[in-house]
C-alpha positions in Angstrom: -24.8 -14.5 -26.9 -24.9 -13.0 -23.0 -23.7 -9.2 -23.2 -20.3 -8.6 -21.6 -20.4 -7.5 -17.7 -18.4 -4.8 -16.1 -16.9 -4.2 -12.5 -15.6 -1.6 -10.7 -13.7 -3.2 -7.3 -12.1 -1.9 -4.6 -8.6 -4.0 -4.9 -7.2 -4.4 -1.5 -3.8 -4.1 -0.5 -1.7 -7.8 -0.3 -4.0 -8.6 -3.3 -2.7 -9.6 -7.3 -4.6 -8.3 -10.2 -5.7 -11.8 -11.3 -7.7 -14.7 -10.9 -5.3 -17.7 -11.3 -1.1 -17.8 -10.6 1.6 -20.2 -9.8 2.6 -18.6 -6.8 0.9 -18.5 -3.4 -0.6 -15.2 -3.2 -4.0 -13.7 -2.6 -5.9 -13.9 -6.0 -9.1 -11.9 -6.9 -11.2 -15.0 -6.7 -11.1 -14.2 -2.8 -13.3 -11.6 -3.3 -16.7 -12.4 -1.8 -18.4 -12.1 -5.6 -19.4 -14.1 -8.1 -17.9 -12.7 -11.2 -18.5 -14.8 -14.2 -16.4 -16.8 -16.6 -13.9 -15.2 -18.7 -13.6 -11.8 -15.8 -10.2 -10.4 -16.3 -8.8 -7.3 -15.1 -7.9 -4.5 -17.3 -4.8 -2.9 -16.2 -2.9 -4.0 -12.9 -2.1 -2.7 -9.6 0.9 -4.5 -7.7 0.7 -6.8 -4.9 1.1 -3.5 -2.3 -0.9 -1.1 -4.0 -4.8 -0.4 -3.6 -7.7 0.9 -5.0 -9.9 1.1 -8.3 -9.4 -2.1 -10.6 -11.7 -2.7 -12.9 -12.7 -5.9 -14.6 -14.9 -7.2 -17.4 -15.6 -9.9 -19.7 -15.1 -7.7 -23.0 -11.5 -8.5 -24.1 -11.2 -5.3 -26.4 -11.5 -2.8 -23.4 -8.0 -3.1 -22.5 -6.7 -2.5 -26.1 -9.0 0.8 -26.2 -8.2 1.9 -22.8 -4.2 1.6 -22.6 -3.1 1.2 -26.4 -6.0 3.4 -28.2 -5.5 6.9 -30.3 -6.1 8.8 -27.3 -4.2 8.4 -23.7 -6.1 7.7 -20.9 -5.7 9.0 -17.4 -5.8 7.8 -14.0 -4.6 9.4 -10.4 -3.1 8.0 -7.9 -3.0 9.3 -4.0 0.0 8.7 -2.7 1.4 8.5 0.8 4.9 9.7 1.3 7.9 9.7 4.3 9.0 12.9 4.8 6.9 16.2 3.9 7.3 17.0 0.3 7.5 20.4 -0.9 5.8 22.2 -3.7 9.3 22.5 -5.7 9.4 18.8 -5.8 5.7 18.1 -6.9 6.8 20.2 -9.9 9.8 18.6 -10.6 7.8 15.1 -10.6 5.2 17.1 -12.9 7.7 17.8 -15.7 9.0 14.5 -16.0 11.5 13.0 -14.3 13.9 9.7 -15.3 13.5 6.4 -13.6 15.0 3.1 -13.9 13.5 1.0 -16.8 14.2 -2.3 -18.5 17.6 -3.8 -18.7 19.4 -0.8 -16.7 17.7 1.7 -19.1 16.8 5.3 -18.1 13.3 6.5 -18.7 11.8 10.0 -18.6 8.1 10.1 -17.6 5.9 12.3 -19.2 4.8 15.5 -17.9 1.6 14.7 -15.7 -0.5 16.6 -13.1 0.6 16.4 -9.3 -1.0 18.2 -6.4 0.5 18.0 -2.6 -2.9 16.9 -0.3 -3.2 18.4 3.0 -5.6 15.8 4.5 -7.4 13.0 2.0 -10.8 13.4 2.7 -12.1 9.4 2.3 -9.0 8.1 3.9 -10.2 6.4 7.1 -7.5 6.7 10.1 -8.5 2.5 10.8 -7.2 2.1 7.1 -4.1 4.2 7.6 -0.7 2.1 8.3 0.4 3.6 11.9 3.3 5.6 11.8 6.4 5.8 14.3 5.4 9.6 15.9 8.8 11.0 14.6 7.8 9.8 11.0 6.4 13.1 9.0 4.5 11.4 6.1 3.3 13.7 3.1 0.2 13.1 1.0 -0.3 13.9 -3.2 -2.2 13.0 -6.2 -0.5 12.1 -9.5 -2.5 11.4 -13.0 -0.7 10.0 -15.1 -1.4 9.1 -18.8 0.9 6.1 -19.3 1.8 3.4 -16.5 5.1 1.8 -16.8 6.4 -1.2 -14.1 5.9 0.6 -10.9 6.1 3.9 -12.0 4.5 5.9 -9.4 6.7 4.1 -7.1 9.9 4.7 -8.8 8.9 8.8 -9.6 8.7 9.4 -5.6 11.8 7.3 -5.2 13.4 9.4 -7.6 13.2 12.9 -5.4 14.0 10.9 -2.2 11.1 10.2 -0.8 9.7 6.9 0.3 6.0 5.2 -0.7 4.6 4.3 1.5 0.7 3.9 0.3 -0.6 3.9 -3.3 -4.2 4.0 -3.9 -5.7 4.7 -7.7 -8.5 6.7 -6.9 -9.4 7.0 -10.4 -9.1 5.3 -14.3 -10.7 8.9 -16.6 -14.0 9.5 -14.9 -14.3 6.6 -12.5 -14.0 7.2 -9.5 -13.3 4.7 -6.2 -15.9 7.2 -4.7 -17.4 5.2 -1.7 -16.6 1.6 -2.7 -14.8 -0.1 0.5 -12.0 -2.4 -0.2 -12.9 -5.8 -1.4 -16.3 -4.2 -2.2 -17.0 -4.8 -5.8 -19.9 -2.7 -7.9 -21.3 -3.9 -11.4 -22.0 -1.3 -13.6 -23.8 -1.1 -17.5 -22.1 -1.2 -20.6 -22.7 2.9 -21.7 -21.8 4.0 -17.7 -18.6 2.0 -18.3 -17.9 3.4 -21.8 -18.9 6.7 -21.2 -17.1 7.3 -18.2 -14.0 6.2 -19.7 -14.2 8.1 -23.1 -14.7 5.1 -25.1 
């Protein structure tokens, strides 16, 4: 039996977290990589959102990553409208309620989130070009848990509007220097160790 593979990619932005769908949208197969049979991502970014996805062939990874004893974390640098002040990053660091299924209101946990003066490996080619009376705020958030859009909803919920997401990291790995679309296969105990598996 062949030993399960794992990937760390570079998910691009106008991209869906899968291989196959109904619709007509840009699928993962449009990488330029050959992953092999049974490849599926574990975890999801949205259509609009960018950065570290990771895939594998090991169907168990998913259950011990997102539904396992301990939470997991992963950070997310996010580009805002508007400057946002430190009394706001707190506010979304204590928890704050969004909209959730079926008109429901849900309170996030408490998570880490730190206001980023100027992100270091964000290349001005790759940033989207703002109108020059547009102020735009960076931060990171980690978050343990990942509801539908909740990064999204958490910076919509203190008035400000997304205008970037990019997970920069899932517990210890990192997007480091991987270029979107850019796809690097890495060994069973790197993938499990860096995760706390």
């Amino acid at each position: 039996m062949n030993e399960h593979r794992y990937f760390i990619l570079h998910k691009p932005i106008n991209m869906v977290s899968q291989f196959v769908s109904t619709h007509d949208v840009r699928l993962l197969d449009s990488i330029n990589f050959k992953f092999p049979e049974g490849t599926h991502a574990i975890g999801r970014l949205d259509k609009n959102s960018e950065g570290l996805l990771l895939l594998t062939t090991n169907k168990k990874v998913t259950r011990l990553l997102f539904q396992g004893e301990h939470p997991h974390s992963r950070t997310y640098l996010v580009q805002v409208i508007n400057k946002i002040s430190a009394e706001t990053a707190s506010k979304l660091a204590k928890g704050i309620a969004i909209s959730a299924t079926n008109g429901a209101e849900y309170i996030t946990t408490p998570c880490a989130v730190s206001i980023v003066d100027k992100p270091s490996y964000i290349k001005e080619l790759t940033t989207k070009p703002l109108h020059k009376n547009v102020t735009n705020s960076w931060i990171t958030i980690t978050l343990t848990e990942g509801k539908f859009h909740q990064v999204r909803k958490m910076v919509a919920a203190v008035n400000h509007k997304c205008l970037r997401l990019i997970r920069i990291s899932i517990e210890n790995i990192e997007i480091e220097k991987i270029l979107p679309g850019e796809v690097k296969e890495v060994s069973h105990e790197y993938f499990f160790e860096k995760l706390n598996l």
